[in-house]
ZAMIRO-905129 format. One record per residue (C-alpha): residue number from 1; residue in three letters; x, y, z. Coordinates in steps of 0.5 Angstrom, whole numbers, m for minus. Example, Ala and Ser with C-alpha at 12.3 -4.5 7.8 and 13.67 -1.06 7.14 Angstrom:
! ZAMIRO-905129
+-----+------+-------+-------+-------+
: seq : type :    px :    py :    pz :
+-----+------+-------+-------+-------+
:   1 :  ALA :    25 :    m9 :    16 :
:   2 :  SER :    27 :    m2 :    14 :
+-----+------+-------+-------+-------+
//
This chain:
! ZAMIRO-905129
+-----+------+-------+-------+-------+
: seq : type :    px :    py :    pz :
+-----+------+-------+-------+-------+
:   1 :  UNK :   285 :   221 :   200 :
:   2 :  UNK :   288 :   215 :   199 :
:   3 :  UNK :   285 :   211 :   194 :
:   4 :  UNK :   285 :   204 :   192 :
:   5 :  UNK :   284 :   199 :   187 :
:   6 :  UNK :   282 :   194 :   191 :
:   7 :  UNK :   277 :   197 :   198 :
:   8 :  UNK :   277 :   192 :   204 :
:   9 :  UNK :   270 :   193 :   208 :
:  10 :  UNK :   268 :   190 :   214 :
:  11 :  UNK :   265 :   196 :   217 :
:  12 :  UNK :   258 :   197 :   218 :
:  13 :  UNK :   253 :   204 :   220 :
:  14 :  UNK :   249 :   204 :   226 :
:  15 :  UNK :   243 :   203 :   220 :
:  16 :  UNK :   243 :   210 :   218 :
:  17 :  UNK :   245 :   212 :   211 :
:  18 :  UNK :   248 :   219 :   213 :
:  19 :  UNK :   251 :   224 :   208 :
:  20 :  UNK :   254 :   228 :   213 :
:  21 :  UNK :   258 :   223 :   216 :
:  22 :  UNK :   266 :   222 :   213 :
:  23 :  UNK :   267 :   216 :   209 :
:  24 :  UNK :   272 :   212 :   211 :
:  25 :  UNK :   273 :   208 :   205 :
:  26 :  UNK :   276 :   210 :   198 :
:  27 :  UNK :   276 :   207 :   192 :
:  28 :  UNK :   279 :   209 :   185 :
:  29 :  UNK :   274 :   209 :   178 :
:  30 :  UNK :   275 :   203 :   175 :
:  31 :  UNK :   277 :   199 :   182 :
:  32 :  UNK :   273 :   194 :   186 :
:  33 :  UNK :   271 :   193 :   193 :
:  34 :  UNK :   271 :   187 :   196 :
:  35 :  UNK :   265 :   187 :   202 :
:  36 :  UNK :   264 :   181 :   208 :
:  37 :  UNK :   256 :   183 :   208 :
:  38 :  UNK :   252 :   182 :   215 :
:  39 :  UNK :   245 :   180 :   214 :
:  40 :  UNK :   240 :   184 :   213 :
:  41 :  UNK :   231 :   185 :   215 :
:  42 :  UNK :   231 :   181 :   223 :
:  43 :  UNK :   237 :   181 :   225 :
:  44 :  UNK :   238 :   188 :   225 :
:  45 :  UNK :   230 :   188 :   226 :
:  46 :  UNK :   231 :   185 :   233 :
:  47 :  UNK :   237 :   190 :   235 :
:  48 :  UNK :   234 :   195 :   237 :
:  49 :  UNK :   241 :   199 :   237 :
:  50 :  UNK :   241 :   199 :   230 :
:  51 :  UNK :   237 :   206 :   227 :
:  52 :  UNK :   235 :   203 :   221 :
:  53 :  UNK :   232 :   196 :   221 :
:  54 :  UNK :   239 :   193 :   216 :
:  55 :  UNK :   247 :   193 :   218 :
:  56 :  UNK :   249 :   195 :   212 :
:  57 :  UNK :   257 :   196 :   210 :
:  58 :  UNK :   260 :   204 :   210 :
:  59 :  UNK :   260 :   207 :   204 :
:  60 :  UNK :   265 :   207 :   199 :
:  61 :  UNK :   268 :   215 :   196 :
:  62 :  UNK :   268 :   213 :   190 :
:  63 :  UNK :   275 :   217 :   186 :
:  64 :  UNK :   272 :   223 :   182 :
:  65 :  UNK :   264 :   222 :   183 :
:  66 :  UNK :   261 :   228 :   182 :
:  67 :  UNK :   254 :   231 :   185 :
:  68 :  UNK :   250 :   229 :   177 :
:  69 :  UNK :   255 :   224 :   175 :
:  70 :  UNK :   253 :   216 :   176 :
:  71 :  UNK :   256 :   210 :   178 :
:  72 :  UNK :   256 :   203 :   175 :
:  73 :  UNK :   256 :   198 :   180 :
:  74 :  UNK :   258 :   191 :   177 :
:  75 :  UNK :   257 :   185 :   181 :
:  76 :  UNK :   263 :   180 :   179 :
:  77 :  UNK :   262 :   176 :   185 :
:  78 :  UNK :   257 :   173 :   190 :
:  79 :  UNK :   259 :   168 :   195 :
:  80 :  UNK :   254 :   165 :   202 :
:  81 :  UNK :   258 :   164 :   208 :
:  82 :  UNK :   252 :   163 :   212 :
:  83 :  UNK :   251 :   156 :   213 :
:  84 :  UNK :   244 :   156 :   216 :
:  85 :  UNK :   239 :   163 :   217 :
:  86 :  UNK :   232 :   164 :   220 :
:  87 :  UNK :   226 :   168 :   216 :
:  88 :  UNK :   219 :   169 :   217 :
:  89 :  UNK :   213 :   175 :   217 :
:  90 :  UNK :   213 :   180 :   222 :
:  91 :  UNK :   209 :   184 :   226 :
:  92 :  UNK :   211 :   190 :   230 :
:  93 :  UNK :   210 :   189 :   238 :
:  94 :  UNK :   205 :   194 :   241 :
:  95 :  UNK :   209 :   198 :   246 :
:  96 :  UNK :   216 :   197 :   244 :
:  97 :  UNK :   217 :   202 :   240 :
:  98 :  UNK :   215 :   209 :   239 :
:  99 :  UNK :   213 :   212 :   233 :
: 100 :  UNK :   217 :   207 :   228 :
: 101 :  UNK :   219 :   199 :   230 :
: 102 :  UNK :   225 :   199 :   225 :
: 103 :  UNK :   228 :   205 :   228 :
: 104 :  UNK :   225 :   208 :   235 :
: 105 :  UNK :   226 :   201 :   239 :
: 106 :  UNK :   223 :   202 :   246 :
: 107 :  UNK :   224 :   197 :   252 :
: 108 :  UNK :   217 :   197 :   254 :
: 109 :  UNK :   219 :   194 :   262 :
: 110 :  UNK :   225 :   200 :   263 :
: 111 :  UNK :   223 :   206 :   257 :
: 112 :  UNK :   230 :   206 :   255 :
: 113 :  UNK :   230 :   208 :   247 :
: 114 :  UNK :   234 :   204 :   243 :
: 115 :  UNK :   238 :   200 :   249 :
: 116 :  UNK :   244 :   196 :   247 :
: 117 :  UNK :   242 :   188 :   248 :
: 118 :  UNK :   244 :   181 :   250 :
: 119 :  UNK :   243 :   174 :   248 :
: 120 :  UNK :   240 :   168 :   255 :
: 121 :  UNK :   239 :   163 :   251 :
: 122 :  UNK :   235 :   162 :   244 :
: 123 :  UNK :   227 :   162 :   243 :
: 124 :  UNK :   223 :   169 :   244 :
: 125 :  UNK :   225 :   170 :   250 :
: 126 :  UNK :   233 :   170 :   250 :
: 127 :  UNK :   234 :   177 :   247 :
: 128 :  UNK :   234 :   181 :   254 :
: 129 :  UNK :   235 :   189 :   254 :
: 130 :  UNK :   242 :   190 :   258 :
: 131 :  UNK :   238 :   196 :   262 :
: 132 :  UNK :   233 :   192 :   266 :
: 133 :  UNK :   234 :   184 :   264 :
: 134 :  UNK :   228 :   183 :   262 :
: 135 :  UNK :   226 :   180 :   254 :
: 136 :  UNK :   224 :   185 :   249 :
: 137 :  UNK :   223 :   184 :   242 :
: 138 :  UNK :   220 :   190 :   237 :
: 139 :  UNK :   218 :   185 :   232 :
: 140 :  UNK :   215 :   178 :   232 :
: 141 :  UNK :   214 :   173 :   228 :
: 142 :  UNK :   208 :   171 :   226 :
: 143 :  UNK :   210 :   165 :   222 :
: 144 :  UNK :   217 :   163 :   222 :
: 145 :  UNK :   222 :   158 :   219 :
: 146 :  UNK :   230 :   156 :   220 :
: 147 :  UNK :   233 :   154 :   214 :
: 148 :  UNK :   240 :   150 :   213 :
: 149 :  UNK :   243 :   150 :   207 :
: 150 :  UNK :   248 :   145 :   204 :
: 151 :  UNK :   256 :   145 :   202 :
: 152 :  UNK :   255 :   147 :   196 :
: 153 :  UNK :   249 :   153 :   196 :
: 154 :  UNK :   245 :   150 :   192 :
: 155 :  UNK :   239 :   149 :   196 :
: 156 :  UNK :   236 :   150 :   203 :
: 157 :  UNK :   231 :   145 :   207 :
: 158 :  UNK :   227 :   148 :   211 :
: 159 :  UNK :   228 :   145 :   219 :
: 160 :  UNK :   223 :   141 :   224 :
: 161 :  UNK :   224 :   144 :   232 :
: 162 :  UNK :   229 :   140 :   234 :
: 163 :  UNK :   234 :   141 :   229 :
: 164 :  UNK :   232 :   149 :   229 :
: 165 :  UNK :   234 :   149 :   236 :
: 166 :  UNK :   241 :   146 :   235 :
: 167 :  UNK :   242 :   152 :   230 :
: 168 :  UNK :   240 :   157 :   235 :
: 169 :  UNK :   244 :   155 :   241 :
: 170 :  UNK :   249 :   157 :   235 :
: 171 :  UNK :   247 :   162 :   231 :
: 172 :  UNK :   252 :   167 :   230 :
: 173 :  UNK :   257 :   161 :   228 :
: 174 :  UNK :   251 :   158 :   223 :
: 175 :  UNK :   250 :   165 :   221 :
: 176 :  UNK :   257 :   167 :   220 :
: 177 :  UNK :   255 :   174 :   222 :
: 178 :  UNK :   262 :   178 :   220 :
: 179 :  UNK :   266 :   181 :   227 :
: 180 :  UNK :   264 :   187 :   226 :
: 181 :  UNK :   257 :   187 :   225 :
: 182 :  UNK :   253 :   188 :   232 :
: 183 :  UNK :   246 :   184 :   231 :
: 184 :  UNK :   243 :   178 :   234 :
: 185 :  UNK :   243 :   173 :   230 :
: 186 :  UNK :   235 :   172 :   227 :
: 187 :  UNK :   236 :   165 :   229 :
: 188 :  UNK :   237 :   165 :   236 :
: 189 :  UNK :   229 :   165 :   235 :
: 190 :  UNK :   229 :   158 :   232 :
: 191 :  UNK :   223 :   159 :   228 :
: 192 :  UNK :   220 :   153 :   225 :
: 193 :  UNK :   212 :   153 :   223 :
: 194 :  UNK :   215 :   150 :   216 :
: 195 :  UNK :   218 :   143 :   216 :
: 196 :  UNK :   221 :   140 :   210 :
: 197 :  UNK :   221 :   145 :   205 :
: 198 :  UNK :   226 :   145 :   199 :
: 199 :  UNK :   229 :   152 :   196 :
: 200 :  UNK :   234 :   153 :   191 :
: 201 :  UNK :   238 :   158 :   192 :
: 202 :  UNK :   240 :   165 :   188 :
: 203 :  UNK :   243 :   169 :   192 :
: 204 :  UNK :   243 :   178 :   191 :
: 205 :  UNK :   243 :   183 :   194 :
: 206 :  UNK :   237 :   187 :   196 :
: 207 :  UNK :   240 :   193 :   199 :
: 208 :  UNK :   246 :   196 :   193 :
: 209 :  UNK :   247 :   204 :   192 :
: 210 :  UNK :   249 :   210 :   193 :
: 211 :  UNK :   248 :   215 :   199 :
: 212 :  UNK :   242 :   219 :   200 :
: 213 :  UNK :   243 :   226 :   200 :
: 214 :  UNK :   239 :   227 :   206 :
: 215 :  UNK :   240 :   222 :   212 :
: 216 :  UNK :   235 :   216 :   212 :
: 217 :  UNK :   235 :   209 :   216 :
: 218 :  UNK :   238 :   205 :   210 :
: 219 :  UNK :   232 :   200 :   210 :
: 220 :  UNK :   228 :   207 :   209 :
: 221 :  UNK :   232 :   209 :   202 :
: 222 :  UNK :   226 :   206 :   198 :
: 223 :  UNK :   221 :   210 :   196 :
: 224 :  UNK :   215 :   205 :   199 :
: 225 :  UNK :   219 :   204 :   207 :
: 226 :  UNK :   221 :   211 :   206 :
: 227 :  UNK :   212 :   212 :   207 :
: 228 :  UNK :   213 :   211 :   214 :
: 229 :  UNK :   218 :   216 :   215 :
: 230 :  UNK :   212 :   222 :   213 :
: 231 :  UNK :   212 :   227 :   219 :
: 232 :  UNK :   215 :   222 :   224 :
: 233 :  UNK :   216 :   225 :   230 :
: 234 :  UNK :   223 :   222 :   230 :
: 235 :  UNK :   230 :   225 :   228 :
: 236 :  UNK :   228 :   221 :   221 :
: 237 :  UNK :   222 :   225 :   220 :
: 238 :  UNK :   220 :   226 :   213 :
: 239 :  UNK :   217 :   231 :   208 :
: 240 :  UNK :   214 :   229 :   201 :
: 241 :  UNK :   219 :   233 :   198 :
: 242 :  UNK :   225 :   231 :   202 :
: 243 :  UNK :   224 :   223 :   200 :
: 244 :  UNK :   227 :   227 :   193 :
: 245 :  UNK :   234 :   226 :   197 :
: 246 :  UNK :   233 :   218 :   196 :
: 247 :  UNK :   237 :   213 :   192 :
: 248 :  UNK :   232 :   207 :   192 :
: 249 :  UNK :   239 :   203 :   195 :
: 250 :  UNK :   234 :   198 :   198 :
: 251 :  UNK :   231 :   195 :   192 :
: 252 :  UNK :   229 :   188 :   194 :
: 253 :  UNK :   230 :   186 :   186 :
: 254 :  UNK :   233 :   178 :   185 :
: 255 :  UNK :   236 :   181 :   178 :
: 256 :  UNK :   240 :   184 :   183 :
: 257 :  UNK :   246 :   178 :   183 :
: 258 :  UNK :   252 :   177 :   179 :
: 259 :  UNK :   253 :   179 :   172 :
: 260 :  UNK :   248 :   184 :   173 :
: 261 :  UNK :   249 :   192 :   173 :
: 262 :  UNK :   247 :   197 :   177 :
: 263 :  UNK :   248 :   205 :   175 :
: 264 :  UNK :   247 :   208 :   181 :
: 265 :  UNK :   246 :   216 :   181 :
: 266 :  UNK :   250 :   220 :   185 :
: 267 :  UNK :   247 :   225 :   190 :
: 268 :  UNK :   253 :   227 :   195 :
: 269 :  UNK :   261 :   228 :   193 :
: 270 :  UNK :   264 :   221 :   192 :
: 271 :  UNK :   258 :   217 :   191 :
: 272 :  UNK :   258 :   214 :   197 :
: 273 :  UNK :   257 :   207 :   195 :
: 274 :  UNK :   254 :   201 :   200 :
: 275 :  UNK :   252 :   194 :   200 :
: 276 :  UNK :   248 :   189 :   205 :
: 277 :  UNK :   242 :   185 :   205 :
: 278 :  UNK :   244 :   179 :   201 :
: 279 :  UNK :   238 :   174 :   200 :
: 280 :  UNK :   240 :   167 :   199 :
: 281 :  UNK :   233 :   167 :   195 :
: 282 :  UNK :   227 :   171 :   193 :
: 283 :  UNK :   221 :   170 :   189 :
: 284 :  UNK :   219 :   177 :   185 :
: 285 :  UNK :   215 :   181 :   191 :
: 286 :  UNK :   218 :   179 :   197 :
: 287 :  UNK :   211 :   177 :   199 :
: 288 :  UNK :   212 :   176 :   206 :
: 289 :  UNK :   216 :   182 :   207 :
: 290 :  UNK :   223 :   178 :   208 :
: 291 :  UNK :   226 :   173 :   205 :
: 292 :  UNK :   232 :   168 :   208 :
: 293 :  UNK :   238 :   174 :   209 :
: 294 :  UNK :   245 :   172 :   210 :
: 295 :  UNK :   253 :   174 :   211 :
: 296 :  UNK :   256 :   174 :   205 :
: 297 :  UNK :   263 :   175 :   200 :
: 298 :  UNK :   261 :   182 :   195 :
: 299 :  UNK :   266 :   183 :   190 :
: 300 :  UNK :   263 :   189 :   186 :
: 301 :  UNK :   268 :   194 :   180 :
: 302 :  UNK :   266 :   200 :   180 :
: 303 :  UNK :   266 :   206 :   175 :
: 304 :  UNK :   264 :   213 :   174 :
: 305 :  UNK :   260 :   215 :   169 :
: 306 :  UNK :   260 :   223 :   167 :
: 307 :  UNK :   254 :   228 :   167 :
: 308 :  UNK :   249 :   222 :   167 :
: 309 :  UNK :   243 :   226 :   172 :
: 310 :  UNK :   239 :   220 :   175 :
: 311 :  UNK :   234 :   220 :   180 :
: 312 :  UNK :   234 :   213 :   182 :
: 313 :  UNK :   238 :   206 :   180 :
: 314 :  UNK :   238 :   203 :   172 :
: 315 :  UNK :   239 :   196 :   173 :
: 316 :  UNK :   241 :   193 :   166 :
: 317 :  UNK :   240 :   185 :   168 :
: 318 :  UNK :   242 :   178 :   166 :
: 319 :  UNK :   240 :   175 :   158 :
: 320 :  UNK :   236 :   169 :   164 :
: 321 :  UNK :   232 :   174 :   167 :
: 322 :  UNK :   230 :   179 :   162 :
: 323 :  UNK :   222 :   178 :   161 :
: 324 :  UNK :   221 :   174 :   154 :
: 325 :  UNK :   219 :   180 :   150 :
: 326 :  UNK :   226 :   184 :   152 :
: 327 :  UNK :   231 :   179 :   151 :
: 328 :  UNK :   236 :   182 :   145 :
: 329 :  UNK :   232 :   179 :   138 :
: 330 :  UNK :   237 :   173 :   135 :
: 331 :  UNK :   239 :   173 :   129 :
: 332 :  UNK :   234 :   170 :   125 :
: 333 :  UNK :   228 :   174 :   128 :
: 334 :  UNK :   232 :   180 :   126 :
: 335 :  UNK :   233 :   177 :   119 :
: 336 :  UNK :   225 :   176 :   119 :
: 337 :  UNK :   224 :   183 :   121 :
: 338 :  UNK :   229 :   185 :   116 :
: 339 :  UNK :   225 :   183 :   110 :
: 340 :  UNK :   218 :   185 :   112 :
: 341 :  UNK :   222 :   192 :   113 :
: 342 :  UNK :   225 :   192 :   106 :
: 343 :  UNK :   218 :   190 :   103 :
: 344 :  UNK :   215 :   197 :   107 :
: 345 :  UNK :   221 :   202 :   107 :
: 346 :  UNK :   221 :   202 :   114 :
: 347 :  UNK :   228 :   203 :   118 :
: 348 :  UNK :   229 :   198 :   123 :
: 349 :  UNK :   231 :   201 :   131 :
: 350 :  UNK :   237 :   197 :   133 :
: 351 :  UNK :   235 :   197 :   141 :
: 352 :  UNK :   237 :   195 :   147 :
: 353 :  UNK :   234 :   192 :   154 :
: 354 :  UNK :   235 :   196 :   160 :
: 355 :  UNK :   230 :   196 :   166 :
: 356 :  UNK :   230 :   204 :   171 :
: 357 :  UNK :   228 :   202 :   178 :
: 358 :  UNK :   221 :   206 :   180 :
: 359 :  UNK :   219 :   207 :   188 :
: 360 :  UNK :   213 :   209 :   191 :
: 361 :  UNK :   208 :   208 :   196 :
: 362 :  UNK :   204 :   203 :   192 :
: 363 :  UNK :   206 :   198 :   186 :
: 364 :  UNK :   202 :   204 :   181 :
: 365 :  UNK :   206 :   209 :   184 :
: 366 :  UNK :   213 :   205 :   183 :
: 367 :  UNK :   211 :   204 :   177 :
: 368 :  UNK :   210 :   211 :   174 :
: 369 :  UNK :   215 :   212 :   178 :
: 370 :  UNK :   219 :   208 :   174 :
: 371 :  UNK :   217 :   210 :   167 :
: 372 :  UNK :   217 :   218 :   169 :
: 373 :  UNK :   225 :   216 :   170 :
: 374 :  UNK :   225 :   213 :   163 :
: 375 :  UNK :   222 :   218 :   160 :
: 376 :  UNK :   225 :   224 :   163 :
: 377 :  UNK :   232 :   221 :   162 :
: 378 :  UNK :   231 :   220 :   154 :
: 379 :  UNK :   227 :   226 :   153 :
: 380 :  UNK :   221 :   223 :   151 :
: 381 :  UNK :   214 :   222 :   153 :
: 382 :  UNK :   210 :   218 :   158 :
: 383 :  UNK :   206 :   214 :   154 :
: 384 :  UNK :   212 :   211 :   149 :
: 385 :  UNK :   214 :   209 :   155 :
: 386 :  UNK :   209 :   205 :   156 :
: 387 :  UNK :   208 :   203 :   149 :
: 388 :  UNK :   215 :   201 :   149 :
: 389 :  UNK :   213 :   196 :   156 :
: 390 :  UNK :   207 :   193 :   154 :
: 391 :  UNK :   210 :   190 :   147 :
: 392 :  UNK :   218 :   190 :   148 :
: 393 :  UNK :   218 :   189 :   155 :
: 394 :  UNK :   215 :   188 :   162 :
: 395 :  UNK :   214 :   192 :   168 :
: 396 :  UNK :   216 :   187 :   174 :
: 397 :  UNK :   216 :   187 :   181 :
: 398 :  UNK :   221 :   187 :   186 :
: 399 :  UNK :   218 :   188 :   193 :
: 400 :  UNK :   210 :   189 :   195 :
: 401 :  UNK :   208 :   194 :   196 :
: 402 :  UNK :   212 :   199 :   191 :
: 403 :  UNK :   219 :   198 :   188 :
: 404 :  UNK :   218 :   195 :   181 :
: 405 :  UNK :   223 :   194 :   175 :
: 406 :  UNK :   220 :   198 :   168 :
: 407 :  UNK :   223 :   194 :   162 :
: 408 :  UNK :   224 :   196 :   156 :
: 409 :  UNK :   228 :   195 :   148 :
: 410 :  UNK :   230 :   202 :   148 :
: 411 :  UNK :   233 :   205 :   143 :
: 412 :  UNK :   241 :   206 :   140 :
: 413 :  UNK :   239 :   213 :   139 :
: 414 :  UNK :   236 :   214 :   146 :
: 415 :  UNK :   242 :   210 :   149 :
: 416 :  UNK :   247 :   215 :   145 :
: 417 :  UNK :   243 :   221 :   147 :
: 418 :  UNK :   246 :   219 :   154 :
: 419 :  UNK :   253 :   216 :   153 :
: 420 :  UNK :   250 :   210 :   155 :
: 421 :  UNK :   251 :   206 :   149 :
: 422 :  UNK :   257 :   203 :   151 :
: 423 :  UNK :   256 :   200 :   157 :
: 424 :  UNK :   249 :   196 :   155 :
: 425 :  UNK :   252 :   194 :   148 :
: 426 :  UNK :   257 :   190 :   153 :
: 427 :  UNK :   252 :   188 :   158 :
+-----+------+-------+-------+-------+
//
């Protein structure tokens, strides 16, 4: 293996997230992996030779990454090269699929199971399946827009039908989809029910992670997706116990951007570290279902945590997006506290913010989800941990239906205990 300090990616998956595929990429501990990313959700969502509903990067080997061990993810950079993106709710069209849309796409004229596409044109019908040249779209947008953003990627405007056609004639260059990416450009479908609407951008990444220890369509790697995936006929079937193979890579939480830090678990030999999915925007929630996705720079450090065991990601965030009651206490208020703890003889915790990511079929299930992980990473009891959410922090969320964010002021001890304390007093 030759491992690198500074890892080019410009390749992506077929949108499959599988172990037993040999990694291409290898980076050193401590090195960076640079990635030109391709949009995520429709694009890939109307490619039905795409397997997973997202084009992510291939995954990293990651130096000395161990089955048990963890992996920080740093996001030093994020940069939108995507001029202009379309985006809307969905639904999946009757017959043109077999048991999954995101997965088994099936030409509903020809009967062909994920067959490659072209593009005639631009609107609904300009996706054609190269087998029988009649249009074919596994997803429709039920309420769509086509958004451009100004030079500087500070805001978005939403655009009226001519201008959202003059997009679509052009959609891989306003995309800037990379080389390598094999999606039709969600624009080419020049959506435009919202006219004139202002957006400010806040770019993040909605798919950031590890490789699964079982293989799943990468959209899937989520404890709510992977829901769809529970008895499938398909060859991504599941079982309640298999999506224990998961990473929750795909988080959809918009504290996911620069500056922030993911520690990711590492579930296959050499972590197996992929991204994709950038947002140019997103409310917590994702309440639509999808958000304007776009191509984009990643600059990413990557370092190996030793036997720190963990079941899905921990996001340590950025001082702006902590919830109010996580924020790191400022002098005068721990001074404050100082006081009434001498007139008490209480000893004070010194503490930290750190958030563990929870998935599930619904918000209820994420979010025990997240507080089980907390618990059983600090050796401590549930219900602490939600004591300590309720009055030191918040649970927030990602996406609707079930990916949420269990934010709490954890303990110096408890960050110790799991040789994490370093890290988040830095962060």
């Amino acid at each position: 293996m030759n491992f690198k300090n500074v890892v080019y990616v410009n390749e992506f998956t077929n949108g499959v997230l599988d172990p037993v595929v040999e990694m291409q990429y290898f980076v050193k501990d401590g090195g960076h992996i640079i990635a030109n990313t391709a949009p995520g959700c429709w694009g890939p969502m109307i490619t039905p030779k795409l397997q997973g509903g997202h084009e992510v990067t291939k995954p990293v080997y990651v130096e000395g990454a161990e089955v048990g061990d963890a992996i920080i993810i740093h996001i030093e950079d994020i940069h939108v090269t995507s001029l202009a993106t379309a985006s809307g709710s969905d639904q999946a069209v009757k017959g043109a699929y077999t048991d999954d849309a995101f997965i088994d796409a099936k030409c509903p004229h020809c009967g062909i199971l994920n067959p490659e596409t072209y593009i005639d044109g631009y609107g609904k019908e300009a996706i054609k399946c190269k087998n029988c040249d009649k249009s074919f779209l596994p997803f429709d947008l039920t309420n769509g827009y086509t958004i451009k953003f100004d030079n500087d990627s500070q805001i978005g405007i939403t655009l009226n039908e001519h201008s959202a056609n003059a997009v679509a004639k052009e959609a891989k260059a306003y995309m800037n989809t990379p080389e390598n990416s094999i999606q039709n450009p969600i624009a080419t479908l020049a959506p435009h029910d919202i006219v004139g609407a202002i957006a400010r951008m806040r770019p993040f990444l909605g798919q950031l992670g590890t490789t699964p220890s079982q293989a799943f369509p990468d959209s899937h790697n989520a404890g709510d997706f992977a829901q769809a995936l529970l008895g499938a006929s398909h060859a991504f079937g599941k079982t309640e116990e298999d999506l224990n193979h998961r990473t929750d890579g795909h988080m959809d939480i918009n504290r996911v951007r620069v500056g922030a830090k993911v520690i990711a678990p590492v579930k296959v030999a050499g972590a197996g570290v992929y991204l994709g999915d950038m947002h140019a925007m997103q409310g917590n929630g994702e309440i639509a279902g999808h958000t304007a996705d776009v191509s984009g720079v990643v600059r990413l450090k990557i370092e190996v945590i030793k036997e720190l065991t963990i079941e899905g990601p921990i996001l340590l965030s950025n001082e702006d997006d902590l919830p109010y009651l996580a924020k790191p206490l400022t002098e005068k208020e721990r001074a404050l506290a100082k006081k009434m703890a001498d007139q008490l003889g209480i000893e004070l915790e010194e503490s930290y913010p750190i958030s563990f990511i929870g998935t599930g079929a619904t918000l209820n299930e994420a979010t025990d989800n997240a507080v089980t992980r907390a618990a059983k990473l600090f050796g401590v009891c549930k219900e602490e941990i939600l004591n300590r959410c309720t009055i030191t922090g918040s649970i927030d969320i990602g996406r609707h239906p079930g990916v949420v964010t269990a934010t709490f002021l954890a303990p110096k001890g408890y960050l110790e205990k799991i040789k994490m304390l370093e890290v988040v007093k830095k962060k």
